[in-house]
C-alpha positions in Angstrom: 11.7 15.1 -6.4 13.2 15.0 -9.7 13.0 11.4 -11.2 17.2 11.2 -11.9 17.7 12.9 -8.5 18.8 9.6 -5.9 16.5 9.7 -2.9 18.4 9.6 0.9 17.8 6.5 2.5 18.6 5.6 5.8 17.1 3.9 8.9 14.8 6.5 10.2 13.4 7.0 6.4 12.6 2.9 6.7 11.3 3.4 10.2 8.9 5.7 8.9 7.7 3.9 5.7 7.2 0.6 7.8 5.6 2.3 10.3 2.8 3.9 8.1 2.3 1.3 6.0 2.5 -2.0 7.5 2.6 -1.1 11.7 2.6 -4.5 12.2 6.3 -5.1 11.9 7.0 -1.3 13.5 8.5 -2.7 16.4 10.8 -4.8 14.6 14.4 -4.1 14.7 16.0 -2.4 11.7 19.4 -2.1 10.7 21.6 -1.7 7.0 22.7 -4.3 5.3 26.3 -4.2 3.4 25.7 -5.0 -0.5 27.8 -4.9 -3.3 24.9 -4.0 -5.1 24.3 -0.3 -6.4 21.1 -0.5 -7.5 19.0 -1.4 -4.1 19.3 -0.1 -0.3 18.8 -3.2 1.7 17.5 -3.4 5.4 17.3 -6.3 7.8 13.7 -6.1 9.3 13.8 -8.3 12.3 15.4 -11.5 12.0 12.9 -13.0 9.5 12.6 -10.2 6.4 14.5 -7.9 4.6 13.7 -4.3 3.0 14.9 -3.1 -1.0 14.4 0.4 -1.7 15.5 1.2 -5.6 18.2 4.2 -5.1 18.1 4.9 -8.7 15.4 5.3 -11.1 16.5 2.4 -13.2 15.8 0.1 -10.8 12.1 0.9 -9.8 10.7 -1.6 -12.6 12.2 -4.1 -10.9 10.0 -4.0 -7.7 6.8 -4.8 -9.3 8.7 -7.1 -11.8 9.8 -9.2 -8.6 6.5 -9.1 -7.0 4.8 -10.7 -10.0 6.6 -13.2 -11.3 9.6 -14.3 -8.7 6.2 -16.1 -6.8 5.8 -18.0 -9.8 9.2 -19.1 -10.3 10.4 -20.1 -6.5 8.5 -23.7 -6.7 9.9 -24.6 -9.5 13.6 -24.2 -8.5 15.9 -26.2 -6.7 18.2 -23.7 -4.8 15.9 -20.6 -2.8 15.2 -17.1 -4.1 13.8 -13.9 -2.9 10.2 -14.3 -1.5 8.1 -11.2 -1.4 6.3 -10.6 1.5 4.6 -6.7 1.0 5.2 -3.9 -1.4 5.4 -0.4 0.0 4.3 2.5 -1.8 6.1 5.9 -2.5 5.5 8.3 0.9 7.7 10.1 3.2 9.7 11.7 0.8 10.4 8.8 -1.0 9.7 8.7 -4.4 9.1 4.8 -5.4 7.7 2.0 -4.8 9.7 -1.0 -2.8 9.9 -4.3 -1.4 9.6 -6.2 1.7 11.2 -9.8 1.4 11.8 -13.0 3.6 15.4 -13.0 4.9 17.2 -15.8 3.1 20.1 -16.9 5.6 23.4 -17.9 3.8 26.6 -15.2 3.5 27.4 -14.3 0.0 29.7 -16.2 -2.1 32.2 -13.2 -2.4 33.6 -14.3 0.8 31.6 -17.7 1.6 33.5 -20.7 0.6 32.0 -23.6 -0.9 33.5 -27.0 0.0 33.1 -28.7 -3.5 33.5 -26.4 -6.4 32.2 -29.4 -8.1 28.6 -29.6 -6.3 28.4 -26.1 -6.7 29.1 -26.1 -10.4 26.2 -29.0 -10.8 23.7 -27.1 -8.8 24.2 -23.4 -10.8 23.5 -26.2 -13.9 20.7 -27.2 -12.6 18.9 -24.3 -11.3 19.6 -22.8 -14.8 18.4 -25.5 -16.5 14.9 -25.2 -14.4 14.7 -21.7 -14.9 15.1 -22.7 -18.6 12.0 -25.1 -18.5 9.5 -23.0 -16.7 7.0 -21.5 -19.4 8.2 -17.8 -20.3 4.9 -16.7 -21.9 3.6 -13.4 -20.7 7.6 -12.9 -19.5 9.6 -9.6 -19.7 11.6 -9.7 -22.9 14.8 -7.5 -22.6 14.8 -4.1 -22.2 16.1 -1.2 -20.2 14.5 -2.7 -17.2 16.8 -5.5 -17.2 19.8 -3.7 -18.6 19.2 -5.7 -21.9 20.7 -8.9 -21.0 19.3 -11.9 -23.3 19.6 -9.3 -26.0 21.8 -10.7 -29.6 25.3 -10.0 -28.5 25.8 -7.6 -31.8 23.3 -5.4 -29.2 26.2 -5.0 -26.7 28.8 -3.9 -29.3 29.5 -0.2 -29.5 29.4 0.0 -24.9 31.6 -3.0 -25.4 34.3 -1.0 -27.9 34.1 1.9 -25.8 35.1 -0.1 -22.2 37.9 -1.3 -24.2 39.0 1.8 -24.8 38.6 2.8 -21.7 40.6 -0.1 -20.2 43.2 0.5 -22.6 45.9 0.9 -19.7 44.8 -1.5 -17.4 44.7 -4.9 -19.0 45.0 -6.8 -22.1 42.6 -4.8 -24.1 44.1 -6.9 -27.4 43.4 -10.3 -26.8 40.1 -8.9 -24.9 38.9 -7.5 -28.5 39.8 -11.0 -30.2 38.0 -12.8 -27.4 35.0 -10.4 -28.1 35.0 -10.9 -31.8 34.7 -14.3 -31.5 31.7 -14.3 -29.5 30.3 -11.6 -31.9 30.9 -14.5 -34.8 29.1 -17.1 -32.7 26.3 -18.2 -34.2 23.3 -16.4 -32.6 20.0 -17.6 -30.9 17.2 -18.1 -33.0 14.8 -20.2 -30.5 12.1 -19.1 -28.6 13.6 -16.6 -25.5 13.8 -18.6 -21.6 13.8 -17.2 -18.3 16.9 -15.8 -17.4 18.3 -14.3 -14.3 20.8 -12.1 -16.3 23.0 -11.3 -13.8 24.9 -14.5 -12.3 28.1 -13.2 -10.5 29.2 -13.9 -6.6 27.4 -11.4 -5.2 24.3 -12.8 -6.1 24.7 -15.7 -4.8 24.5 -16.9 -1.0 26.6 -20.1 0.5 25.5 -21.5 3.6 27.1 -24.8 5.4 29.7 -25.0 2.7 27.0 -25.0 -0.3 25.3 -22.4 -2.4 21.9 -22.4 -0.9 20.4 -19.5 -2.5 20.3 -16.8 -5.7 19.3 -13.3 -5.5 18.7 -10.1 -6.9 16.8 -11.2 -9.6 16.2 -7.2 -10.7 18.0 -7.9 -14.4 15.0 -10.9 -14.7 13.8 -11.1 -18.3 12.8 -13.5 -21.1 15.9 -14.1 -23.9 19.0 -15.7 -25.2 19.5 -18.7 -22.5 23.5 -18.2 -23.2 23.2 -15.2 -20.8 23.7 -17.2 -17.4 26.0 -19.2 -19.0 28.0 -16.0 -17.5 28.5 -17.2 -14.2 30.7 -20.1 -15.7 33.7 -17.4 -15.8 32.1 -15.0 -12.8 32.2 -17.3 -10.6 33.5 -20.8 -11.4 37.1 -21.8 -11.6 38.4 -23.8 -14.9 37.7 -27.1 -13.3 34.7 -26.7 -12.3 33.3 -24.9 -15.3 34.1 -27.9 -17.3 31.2 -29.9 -14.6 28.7 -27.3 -15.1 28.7 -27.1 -19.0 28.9 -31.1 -19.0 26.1 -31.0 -16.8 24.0 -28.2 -18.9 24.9 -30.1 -22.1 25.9 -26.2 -23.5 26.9 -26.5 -27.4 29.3 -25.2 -28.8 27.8 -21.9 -29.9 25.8 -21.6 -26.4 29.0 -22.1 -24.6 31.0 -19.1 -27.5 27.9 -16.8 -26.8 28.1 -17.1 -22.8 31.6 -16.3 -23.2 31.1 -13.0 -25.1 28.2 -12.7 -21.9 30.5 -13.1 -19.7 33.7 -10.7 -21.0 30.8 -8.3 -21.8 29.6 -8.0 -18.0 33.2 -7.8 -17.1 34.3 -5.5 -19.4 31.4 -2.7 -19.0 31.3 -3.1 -14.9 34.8 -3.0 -14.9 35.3 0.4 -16.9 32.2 1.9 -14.7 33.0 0.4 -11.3 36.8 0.7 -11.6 36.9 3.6 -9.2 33.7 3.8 -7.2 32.9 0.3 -6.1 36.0 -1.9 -5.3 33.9 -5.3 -4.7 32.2 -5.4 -7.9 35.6 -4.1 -10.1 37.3 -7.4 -8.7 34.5 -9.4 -9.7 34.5 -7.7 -13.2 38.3 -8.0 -13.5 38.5 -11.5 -12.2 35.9 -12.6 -14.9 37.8 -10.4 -17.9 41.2 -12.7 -17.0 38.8 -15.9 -17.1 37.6 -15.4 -20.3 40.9 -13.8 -21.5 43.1 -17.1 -20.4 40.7 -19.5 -21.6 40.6 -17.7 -25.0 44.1 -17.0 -25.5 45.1 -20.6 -24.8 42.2 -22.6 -26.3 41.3 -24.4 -22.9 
């Protein structure tokens, strides 16, 4: 199959795979898993595990990115992440290679609700602030296999512009550019590059029993500017409770101006591309453009 063709994925294609390759768990029930996500087909193996096939050729890095280091990273952080289990290999008809996981219970914070938006903001802190800690040496910098996120802002410029222009019609594409330029003026990061998860948004994170219990998806993983998850501050958060979480990360000034620009970038790019193909993730997008644009319009 070409490499930019998208493979068809269903159950009986996962039946198959699992069967061949680890017959162990061929008996196991299997059945599709709704996702936001565009990037990954995801399966519920049984109760215990969980399958991600890439869809797209973009994502197939991520698999063996995952395998290697998300092992390393789970014991040092305080709220759970993906735990591989087995990777399959390309067979079937299938093209690449994928992932079998264990099934991390919790319903995603799209539509679970979290009973202290307080808590919630203290725990994102601190599982960034972890993540920060752990030793990146040997890690992925940023690159096309993590959609460039921990890149220099200036780096997100010209797709930036051009969703603006796009969204022309749609919102308010004048104070957006002002809020943009002022991220682009904040001063940039000239440390050495963390662990990031790069892609902090509702959908990536689980809520059981009132409380985010988990973070997922951790296929935009990399090595960079630590401002990046600062994202989730307007993704996710509400004003109140972002104030907690940036007390509680001790974010300066220029931190907190860069994860701004992270965060209107996100929104502004999804937005223009999901806008008509992918309802869930254009709310999420939208809701996270009017963060940053209210906050920047009236200095809160």
């Amino acid at each position: 199959m070409n490499q930019s063709e998208k493979p068809e994925i269903d159950t009986a294609l996962v039946k198959r795979l699992i069967a061949e390759q680890f017959p162990e768990w061929a008996g196991f029930s299997f059945r599709p898993v709704d996702s936001a996500g565009t990037d990954n087909a995801i399966f519920r193996l049984g109760e215990d595990m969980a399958i991600r096939l890439p869809r797209v050729d973009w994502a197939v890095g991520q698999v063996e990115k995952e395998q290697q280091w998300l092992p390393m990273l789970a014991p040092k952080l305080p709220l759970a992440i993906p735990e591989p289990l087995a990777m399959g290999m390309p067979a079937e008809g299938y093209p690449w290679k994928w992932s079998v996981y264990r099934w991390l219970e919790g319903e995603n914070a799209i539509t679970g609700q979290i009973d202290n938006p307080h808590e919630a903001a203290i725990a994102l802190a601190r599982f960034i602030s972890s993540m920060q800690r752990i030793d990146p040496a040997g890690g992925p910098a940023p690159g096309p296999h993590n959609s460039g996120r921990g890149v220099p802002l200036a780096e997100r410029d010209l797709p930036v512009r051009n969703a603006i222009e796009a969204l022309t019609d749609m919102l308010d594409t004048e104070t957006a550019a002002y809020a943009w330029e002022a991220a682009l003026h904040a001063p940039v990061w000239t440390g050495q590059g963390v662990w990031l998860h790069g892609d902090f948004h509702p959908g990536n994170l689980l809520v059981a029993r009132g409380q985010l219990s988990a973070v997922i998806d951790f296929g935009t993983l990399g090595v960079g500017d630590p401002a990046c998850d600062l994202m989730v501050a307007w993704t996710f958060l509400t004003p109140e409770s972002r104030h907690t979480f940036r007390t509680e990360l001790q974010a300066d000034d220029a931190a907190w101006a860069r994860g701004r620009g992270w965060a209107l970038s996100f929104g502004l790019i999804a937005y223009a591309y999901y806008l008509n193909t992918n309802p869930v993730l254009a709310a999420i997008s939208r809701r996270t453009i009017d963060e940053v644009i209210i906050e920047y319009k009236y200095g809160l």
